[in-house]
Every structure is written in structure tokens, then in C-alpha cells.
C-alpha positions as CSV (number, residue, x, y, z in Angstrom):
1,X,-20.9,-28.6,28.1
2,X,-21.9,-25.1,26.9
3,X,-23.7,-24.9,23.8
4,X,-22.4,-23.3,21.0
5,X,-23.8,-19.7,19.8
6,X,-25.0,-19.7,16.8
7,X,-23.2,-18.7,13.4
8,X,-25.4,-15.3,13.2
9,X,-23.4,-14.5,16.8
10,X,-20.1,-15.3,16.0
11,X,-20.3,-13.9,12.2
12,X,-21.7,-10.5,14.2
13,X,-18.9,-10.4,16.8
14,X,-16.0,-11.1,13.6
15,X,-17.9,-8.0,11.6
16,X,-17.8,-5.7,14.7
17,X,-14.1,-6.9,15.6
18,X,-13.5,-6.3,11.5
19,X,-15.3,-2.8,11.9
20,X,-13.1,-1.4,15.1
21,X,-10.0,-2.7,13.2
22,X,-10.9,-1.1,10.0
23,X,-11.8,2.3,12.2
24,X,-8.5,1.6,13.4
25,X,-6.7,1.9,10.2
26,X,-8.8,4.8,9.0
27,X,-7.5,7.0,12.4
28,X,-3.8,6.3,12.1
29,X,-4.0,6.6,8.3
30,X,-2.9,3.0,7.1
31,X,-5.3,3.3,4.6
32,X,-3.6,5.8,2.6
33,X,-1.0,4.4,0.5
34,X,1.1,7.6,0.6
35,X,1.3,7.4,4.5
36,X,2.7,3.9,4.2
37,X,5.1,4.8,1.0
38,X,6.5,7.6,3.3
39,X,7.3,5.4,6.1
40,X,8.8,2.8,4.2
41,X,11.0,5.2,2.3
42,X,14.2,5.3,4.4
43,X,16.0,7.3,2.9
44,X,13.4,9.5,1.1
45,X,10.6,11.2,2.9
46,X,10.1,9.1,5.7
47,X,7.4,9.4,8.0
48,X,8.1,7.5,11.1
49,X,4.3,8.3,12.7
50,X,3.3,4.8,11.6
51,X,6.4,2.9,13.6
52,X,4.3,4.8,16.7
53,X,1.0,3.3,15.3
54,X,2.4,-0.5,15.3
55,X,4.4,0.5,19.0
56,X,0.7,1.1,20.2
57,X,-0.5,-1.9,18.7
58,X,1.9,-4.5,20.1
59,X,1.4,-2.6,23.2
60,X,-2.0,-3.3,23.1
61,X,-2.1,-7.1,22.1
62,X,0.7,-8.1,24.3
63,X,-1.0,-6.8,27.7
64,X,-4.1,-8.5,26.2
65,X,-2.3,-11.9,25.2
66,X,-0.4,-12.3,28.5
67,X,-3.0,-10.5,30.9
68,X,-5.9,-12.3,29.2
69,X,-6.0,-14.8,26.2
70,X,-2.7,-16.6,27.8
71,X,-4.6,-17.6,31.3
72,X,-7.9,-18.8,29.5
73,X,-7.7,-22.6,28.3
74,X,-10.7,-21.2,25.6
75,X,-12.2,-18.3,24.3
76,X,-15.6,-16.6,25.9
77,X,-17.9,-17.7,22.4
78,X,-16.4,-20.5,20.5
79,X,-14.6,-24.1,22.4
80,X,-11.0,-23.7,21.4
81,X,-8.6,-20.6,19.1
82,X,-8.1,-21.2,15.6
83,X,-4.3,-20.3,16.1
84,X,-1.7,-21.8,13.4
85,X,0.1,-24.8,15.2
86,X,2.9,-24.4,12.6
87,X,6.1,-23.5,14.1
88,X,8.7,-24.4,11.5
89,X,10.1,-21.2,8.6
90,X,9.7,-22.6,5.4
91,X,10.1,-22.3,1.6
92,X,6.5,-21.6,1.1
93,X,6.4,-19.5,4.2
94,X,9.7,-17.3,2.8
95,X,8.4,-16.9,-1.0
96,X,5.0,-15.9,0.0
97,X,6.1,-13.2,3.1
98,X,8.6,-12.1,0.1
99,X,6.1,-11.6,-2.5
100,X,3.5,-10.1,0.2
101,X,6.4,-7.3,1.2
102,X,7.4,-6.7,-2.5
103,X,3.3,-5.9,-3.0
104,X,3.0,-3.6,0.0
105,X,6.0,-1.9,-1.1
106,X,5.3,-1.2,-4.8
107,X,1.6,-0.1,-3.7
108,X,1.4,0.5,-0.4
109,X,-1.6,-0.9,0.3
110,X,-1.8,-4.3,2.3
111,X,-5.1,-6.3,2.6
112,X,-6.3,-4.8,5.8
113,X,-6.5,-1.4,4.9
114,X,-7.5,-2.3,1.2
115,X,-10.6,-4.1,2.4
116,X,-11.2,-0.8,4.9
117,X,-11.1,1.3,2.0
118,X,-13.1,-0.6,-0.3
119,X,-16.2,1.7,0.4
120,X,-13.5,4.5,-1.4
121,X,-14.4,3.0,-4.9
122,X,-11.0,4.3,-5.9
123,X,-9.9,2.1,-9.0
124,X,-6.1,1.3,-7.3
125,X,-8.1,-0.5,-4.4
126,X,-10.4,-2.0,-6.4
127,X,-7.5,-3.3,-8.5
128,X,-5.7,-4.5,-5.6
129,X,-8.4,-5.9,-4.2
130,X,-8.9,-8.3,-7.6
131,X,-5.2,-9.0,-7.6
132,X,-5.6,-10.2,-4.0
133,X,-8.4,-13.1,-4.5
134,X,-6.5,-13.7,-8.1
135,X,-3.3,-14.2,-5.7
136,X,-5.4,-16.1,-3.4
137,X,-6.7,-18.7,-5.8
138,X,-3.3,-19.1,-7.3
139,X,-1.9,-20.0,-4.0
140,X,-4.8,-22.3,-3.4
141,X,-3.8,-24.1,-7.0
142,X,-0.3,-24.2,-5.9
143,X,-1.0,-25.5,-2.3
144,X,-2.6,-28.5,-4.4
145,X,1.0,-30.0,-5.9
């Protein structure tokens, strides 16, 4: 049985993983709120260059998933995936994918690219950011009833 690496290893590889998504975001511009506003504005001023950002992506991960991740019974560092075994829509599942659209909508901003622009300093992603752990620990209450 192979040893596991250590936590300095894995916590490396999820920061450089972290890094090339964030440098990701930053190139096709889903860190700037106004970018995503315009493409979710249908009948306003929409920008359809992000719908050939998320094409790319799915692209990407499905050649990956089916070329790669589906044939292997465990990843290369760690001895199984942490992938959800939940299957079934819920109530919970609705409200909070409800609530998370309504946010990106109003602002524009989702956690990915807020946590890639935190280095910005600008006060809307700082504030978002806050909101985002205060949403986080109210969930976390929530989850407890």
C-alpha cells in the first residue's frame, strides 16, 4: 500500500491547481463583474464571449473526465476522490442554487473569481467576500436543525 504524501504536498498541489484556475478567470475576464453583468443581460448589452469561455471549459474537463479521471479506480496523490455521492434534487439543494444565482446576478461576482480578485483590495470584493463566509456560517447553523 502506497504511503500517503504529506499534507505540505497535497496543500501545494490544491494552491497551484487554485493559482492556474484563478489565472484562468483573470484571462477570460470572469473576474470583472461587468463582463459577467453583460453576459447575463439578455436583453440588454449582452456579451456572449463568456458562453465561449464555459464551451472551452466543458471541453476541457469532459476529454479529461472520460479520457482520464473515468478509467483510474484513484487519483495519482491521495487513495480515493472527494466527489459528492448525493444524487437526489432537493429543497436545500433548490433554495441554496436559488439564492447563489440571485447573488451572482445582482453582483456579478461569484466565489471563484472573488477569491481571484481578492489581491484587487477593491471594497465590492472585499464586501462580497465577508458576505460569503457570513453566508457560509449561516448555512452551517441551518444545516444543524
Amino acid at each position: 500500500m502506497p504511503s500517503q504524501p504529506s499534507n505540505f504536498i497535497i496543500n501545494t498541489i490544491a494552491f497551484l491547481c487554485g493559482l492556474l484556475f484563478a489565472i484562468g478567470l483573470t484571462i477570460s475576464q470572469m473576474v470583472n463583474p461587468n463582463k459577467v453583468l453583460n453576459f447575463l443581460d439578455l436583453f440588454g448589452t449582452f456579451d456572449a464571449s463568456l458562453a465561449l469561455v464555459m464551451v472551452g471549459a466543458l471541453t476541457v474537463f469532459c476529454a479529461v473526465y472520460w479520457l482520464i479521471i473515468k478509467r483510474r479506480q484513484k487519483p495519482i496523490i491521495t487513495d480515493e476522490f472527494s466527489v459528492s455521492n448525493k444524487t437526489k434534487i432537493d429543497q436545500r439543494l433548490i433554495i441554496g442554487s436559488a439564492i447563489f444565482g440571485i447573488g451572482w446576478g445582482i453582483s456579478g461576482i461569484c466565489p471563484g473569481p472573488a477569491l481571484a480578485n481578492i489581491i484587487s483590495g477593491h471594497d465590492k470584493i472585499l464586501a462580497f467576500i465577508l458576505m460569503m463566509l457570513v453566508g457560509v456560517l449561516l448555512s452551517k447553523k441551518v444545516k444543524q436543525y
